[in-house]
N, C-alpha and C positions, 0 to 999 in steps of 0.2 A: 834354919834359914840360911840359904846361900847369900854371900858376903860377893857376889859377882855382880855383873848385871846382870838383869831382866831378861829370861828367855825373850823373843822376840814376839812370842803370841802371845806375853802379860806388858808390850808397851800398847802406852793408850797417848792420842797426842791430846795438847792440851786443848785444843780448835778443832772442832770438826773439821773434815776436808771437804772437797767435791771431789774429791778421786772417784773414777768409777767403782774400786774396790767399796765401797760404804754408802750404795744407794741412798736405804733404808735412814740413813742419818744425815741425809742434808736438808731435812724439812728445819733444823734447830739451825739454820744460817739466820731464823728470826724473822722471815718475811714472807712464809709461805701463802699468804693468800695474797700477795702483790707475785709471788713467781706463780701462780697457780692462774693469776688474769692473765699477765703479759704469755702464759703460753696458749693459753685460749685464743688469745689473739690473734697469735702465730698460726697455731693448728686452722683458726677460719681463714684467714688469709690463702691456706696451703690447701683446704678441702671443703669448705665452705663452712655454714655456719652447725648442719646437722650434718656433718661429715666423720665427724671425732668420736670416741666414746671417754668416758668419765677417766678411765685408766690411760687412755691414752693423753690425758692433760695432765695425768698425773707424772706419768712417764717423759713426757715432754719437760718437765717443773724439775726432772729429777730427783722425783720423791716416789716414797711406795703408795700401793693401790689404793692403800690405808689413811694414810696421809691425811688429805685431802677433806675428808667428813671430820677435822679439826675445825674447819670455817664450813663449807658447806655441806647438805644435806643428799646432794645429788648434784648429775651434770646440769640438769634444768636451773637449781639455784645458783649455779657459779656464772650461766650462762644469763641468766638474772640479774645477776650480781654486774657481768659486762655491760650488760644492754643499759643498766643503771648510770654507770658513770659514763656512758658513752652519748646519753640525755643529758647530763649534767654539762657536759663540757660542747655540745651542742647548744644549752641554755645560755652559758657564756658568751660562746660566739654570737648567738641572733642577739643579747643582748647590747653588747657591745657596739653591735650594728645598730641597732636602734639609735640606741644612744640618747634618749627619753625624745626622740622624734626631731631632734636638731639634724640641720638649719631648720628644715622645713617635714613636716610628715609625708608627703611624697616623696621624697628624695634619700629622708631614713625607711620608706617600706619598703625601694629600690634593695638598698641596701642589704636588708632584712632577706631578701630571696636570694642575693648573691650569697649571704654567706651561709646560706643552708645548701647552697651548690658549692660552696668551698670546703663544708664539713664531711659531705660527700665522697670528694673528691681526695679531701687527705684524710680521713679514715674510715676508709673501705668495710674491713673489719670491724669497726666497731658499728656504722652502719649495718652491717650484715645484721650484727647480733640486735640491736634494737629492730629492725624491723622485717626480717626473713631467717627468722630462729623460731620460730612459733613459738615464743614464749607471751602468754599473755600480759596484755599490758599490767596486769594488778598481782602478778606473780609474787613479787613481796610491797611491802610500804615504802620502800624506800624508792622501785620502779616507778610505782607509782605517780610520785611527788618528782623525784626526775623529772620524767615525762609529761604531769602538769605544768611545772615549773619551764621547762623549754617551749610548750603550746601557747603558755599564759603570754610570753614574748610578743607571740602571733597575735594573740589577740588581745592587749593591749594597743598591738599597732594599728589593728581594726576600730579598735572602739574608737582609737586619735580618729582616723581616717571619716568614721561616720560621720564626726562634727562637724565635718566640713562640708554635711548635704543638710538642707533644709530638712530642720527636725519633723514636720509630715511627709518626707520621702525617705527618713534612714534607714536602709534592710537592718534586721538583726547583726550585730558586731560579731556575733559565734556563726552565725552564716556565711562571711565575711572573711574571718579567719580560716573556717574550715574550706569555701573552695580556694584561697589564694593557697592554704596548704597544698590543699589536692593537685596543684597544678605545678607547684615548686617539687612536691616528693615525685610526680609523675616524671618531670625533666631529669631530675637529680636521680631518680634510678633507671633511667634509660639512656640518659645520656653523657651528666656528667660523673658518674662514678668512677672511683678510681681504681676498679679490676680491672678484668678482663672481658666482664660482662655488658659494658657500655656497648652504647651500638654506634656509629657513624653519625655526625650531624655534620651537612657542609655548611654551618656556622657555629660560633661560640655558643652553648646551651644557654651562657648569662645572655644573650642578645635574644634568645627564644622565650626564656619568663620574662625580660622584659614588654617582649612583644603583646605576650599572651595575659599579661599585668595590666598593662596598659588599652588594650583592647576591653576586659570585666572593667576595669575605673573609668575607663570613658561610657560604659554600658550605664554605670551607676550617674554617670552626669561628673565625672571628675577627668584628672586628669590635662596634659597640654594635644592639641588637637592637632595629633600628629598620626 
C-alpha cells in the first residue's frame, strides 16, 4: 500500500455535491420528493401542466431517470401528489376567509370567492395541476381528502347561508355550493389567473363574482338590494 496520497480517482468527498460532474447522486441531499414537486411546478409554469415528461422533472430536480420512482409511481402520481397540496393550501386560504362566518355570513362568503380568485392568481401552477392536468380527482386518497376538505369550505359557507332563508324555501346547501363554485372557478380561470392565459376584463374579476354572487343571493331572496 502506497504511503502517498490517494490517486485522485479513489477521493470520495465526504457530502455529496451538486456539481454537474455527480448527477446521479444528488437525490441523497435528503429531499428529493420536495425537489422533485418544486420542479414540477417550475416545468408547469414553463410548459404547462401536460407539457413535461417524467424524466424531464427528474432532470429538472437534478437527479437521474431512476430517482424519482423512490416516492412516486409515475409522472401521473407526482402530478397527484402537486394537485394535492395545491387543494390543501387552497383549503387554507377559503378557510381563513371564512373565518367560521364572522362578522356576518354575507360578508365572510364575499370573502370566500375573493380568495379563491387570490389562489388563482398567486399559484398559477399549482392551479394548473389541480384542475387542467387531467388527473382525476380520486387519483390517490390523499387527492381526494385535499380536494373534499377545500369544497367542504364552500359548502359549509352554503349551509351558513341557507339559514338565513325560510326553512320551506331553502335550495339544497350542495347546490348552493356547487353553483357559487362554478361561477368563482369560471372567473378565476378566465380571468383572474396568474399566466399568461387570463383574458382581459375592463374591471377587477373580484368586482365581477361580486356582481355575479349577488345577482344568485338576491335570486335566492338574500342579499342588500343593490
Amino acid at each position: 500500500m502506497s504511503n502517498g496520497p490517494p490517486a485522485s480517482d479513489d477521493v470520495r468527498p465526504v457530502h455529496m455535491t451538486w456539481s454537474k460532474n455527480h448527477p446521479r447522486d444528488r437525490y441523497h441531499h435528503g429531499n428529493l420528493r420536495e425537489a422533485l414537486i418544486a420542479a414540477a411546478l417550475k416545468l408547469i409554469g414553463e410548459k404547462g401542466p401536460a407539457g413535461f415528461t417524467f424524466a424531464e422533472a427528474a432532470r429538472s430536480a437534478g437527479v437521474s431517470a431512476a430517482a424519482p420512482y423512490r416516492h412516486f409511481r409515475d409522472r401521473d402520481d407526482l402530478m397527484a401528489d402537486v394537485a394535492a397540496r395545491g387543494f390543501e393550501q387552497l383549503a387554507e386560504a377559503l378557510a381563513a376567509a371564512w373565518a367560521a362566518g364572522a362578522p356576518d355570513p354575507l360578508t365572510a362568503f364575499d370573502r370566500v370567492g375573493r380568495a379563491y380568485l387570490a389562489f388563482a392568481r398567486a399559484e398559477p401552477a399549482y392551479y394548473a395541476a389541480m384542475f387542467e392536468s387531467q388527473i382525476p380527482p380520486d387519483a390517490s386518497p390523499e387527492l381526494t381528502r385535499a380536494g373534499d376538505q377545500a369544497f367542504g369550505v364552500l359548502r359549509e359557507a352554503a349551509e351558513t347561508i341557507s339559514t338565513l332563508l325560510p326553512a320551506g324555501s331553502r335550495p339544497p346547501a350542495l347546490m348552493v355550493a356547487l353553483h357559487v363554485w362554478s361561477v368563482a372557478h369560471g372567473i378565476a380561470s378566465l380571468f383572474a389567473r396568474g399566466d399568461m392565459a387570463r383574458r382581459k376584463l375592463p374591471m377587477p374579476p373580484e368586482d365581477l363574482l361580486e356582481a355575479a354572487v349577488l345577482l344568485y343571493l338576491q335570486g335566492l331572496g338574500l342579499g342588500p338590494a343593490r
